[in-house]
C-alpha positions as CSV (number, residue, x, y, z in Angstrom):
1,X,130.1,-52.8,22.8
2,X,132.3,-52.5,26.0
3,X,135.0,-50.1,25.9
4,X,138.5,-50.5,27.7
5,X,139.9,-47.8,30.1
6,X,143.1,-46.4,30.1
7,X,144.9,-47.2,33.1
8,X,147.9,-46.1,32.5
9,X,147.3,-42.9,33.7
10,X,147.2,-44.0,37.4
11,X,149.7,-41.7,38.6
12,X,149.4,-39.1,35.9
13,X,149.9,-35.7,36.8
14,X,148.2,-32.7,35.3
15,X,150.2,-29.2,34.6
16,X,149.6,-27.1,37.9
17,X,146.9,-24.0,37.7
18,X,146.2,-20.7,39.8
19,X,142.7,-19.7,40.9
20,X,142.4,-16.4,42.5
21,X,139.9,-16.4,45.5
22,X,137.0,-13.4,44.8
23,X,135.1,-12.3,47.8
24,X,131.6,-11.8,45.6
25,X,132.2,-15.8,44.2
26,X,132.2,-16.8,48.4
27,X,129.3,-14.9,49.1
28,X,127.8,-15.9,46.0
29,X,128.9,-19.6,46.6
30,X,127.1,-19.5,49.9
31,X,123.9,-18.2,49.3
32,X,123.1,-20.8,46.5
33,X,124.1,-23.2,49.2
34,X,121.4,-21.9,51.2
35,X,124.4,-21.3,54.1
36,X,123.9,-17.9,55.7
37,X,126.3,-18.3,58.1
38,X,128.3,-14.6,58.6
39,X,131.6,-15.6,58.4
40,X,130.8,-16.3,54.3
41,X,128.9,-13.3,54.1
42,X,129.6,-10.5,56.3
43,X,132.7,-8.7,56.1
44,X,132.5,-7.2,59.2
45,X,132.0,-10.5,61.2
46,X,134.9,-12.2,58.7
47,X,137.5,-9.0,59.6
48,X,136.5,-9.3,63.6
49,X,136.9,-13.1,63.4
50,X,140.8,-15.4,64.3
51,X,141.0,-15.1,60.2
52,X,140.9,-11.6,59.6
53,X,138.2,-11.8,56.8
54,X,135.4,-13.7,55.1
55,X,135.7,-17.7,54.7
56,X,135.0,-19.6,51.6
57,X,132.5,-22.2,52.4
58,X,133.9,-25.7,52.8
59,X,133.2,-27.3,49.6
60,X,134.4,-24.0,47.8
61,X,137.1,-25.6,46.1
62,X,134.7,-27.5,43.6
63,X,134.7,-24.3,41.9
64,X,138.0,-24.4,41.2
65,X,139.0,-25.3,37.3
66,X,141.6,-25.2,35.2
67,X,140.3,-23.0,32.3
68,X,143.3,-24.0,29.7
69,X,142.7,-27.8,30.4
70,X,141.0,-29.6,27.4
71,X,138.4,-32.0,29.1
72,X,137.8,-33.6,26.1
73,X,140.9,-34.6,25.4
74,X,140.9,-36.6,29.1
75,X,138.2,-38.2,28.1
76,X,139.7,-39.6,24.7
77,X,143.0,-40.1,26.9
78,X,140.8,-42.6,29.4
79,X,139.7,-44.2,25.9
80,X,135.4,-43.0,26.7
81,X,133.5,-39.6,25.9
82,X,130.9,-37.5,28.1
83,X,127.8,-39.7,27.1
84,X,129.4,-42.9,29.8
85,X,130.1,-40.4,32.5
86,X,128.5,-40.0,35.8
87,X,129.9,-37.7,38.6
88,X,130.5,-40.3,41.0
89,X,131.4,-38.6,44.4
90,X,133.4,-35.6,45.4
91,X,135.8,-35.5,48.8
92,X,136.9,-32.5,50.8
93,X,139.7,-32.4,53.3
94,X,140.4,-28.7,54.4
95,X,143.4,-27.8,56.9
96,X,142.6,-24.1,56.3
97,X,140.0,-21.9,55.2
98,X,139.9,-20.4,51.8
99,X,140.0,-16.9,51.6
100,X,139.2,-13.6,49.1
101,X,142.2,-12.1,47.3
102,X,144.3,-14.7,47.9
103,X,145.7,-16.8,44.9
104,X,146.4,-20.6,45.2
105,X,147.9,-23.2,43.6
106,X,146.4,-26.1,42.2
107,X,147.6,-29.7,41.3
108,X,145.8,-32.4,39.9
109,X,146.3,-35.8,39.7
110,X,144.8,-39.7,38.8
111,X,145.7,-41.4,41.9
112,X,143.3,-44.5,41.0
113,X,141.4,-46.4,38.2
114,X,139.6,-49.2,39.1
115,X,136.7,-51.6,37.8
116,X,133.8,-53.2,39.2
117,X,129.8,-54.6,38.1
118,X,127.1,-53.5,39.5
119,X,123.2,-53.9,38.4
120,X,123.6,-51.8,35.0
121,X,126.8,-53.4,33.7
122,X,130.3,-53.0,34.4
123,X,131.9,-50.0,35.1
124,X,135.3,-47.4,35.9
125,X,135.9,-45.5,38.7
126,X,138.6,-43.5,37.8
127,X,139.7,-41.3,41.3
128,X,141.3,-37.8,40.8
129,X,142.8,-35.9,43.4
130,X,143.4,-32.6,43.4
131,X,145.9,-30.4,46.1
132,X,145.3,-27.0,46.8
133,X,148.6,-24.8,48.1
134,X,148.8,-21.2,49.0
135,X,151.3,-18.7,48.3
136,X,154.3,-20.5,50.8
137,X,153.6,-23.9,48.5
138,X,151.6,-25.0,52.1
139,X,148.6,-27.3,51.2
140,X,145.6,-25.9,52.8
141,X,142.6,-27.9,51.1
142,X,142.4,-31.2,49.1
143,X,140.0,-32.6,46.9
144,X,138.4,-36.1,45.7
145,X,136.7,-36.6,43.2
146,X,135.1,-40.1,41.4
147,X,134.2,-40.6,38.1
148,X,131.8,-43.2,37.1
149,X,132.4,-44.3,33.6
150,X,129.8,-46.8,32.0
151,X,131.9,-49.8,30.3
């Protein structure tokens, strides 16, 4: 039976969370990327480099989560539960690298819900956005991301 999505959260906008930067989680990051480039990895190259210290990898910032957010109740909020979801695609726009030690802010947000069919059936995208701000409230990274849900 077909199930309706909640689009009235278009717009909604989550409580903001802090994620602290660890220089072992970048290094660690990088090597399960397979990216062995120095300036993730060697904090002598990171310290001589224009930044002063190690760089998180580009796509770091899918690491980042909100630990106190209930994703179950999203789901039951969007009116599906985990067994019609896909991970649809994921987006990264960085203005600055991420860095160890430092601690930024994080704001999430439904900017989108839309429907289409394709070959299986008909289904939700629902688009979140998510904008990443260091200590000065300057956004330095921001991410997409798509979820598929199966109608």
């Amino acid at each position: 039976m077909p199930i309706q999505i909640n689009k009235s959260l278009i717009g909604r906008e989550y409580p903001p969370y802090a994620v602290t930067v660890e220089r072992g989680k970048i290094k660690e990051f990088a090597r399960a990327l397979g990216d062995a480039n120095s300036l993730y990895l060697d904090d002598r190259v990171g310290a001589a480099s224009g930044w002063g210290d190690i760089i998180a990898p580009p796509t770091f910032s899918v690491t980042f989560r909100d630990e106190t957010a209930d994703t179950a109740a999203f789901l039951r909020e969007l009116g599906t539960d985990i067994s019609r979801v896909l991970h649809g695609e994921q987006e990264f726009e960085l203005f600055r690298p991420l860095q160890p030690g430092r601690t930024y802010l994080c704001r999430a947000k439904v900017v989108d819900i839309y429907e289409k069919t394709g070959r299986s059936g008909p289904m939700a995208f629902v688009v979140r956005e998510t904008s990443i701000a260091d200590g000065s409230n300057e956004i330095v990274a921001t991410m997409r991301g798509v979820t598929v849900v199966r109608l």
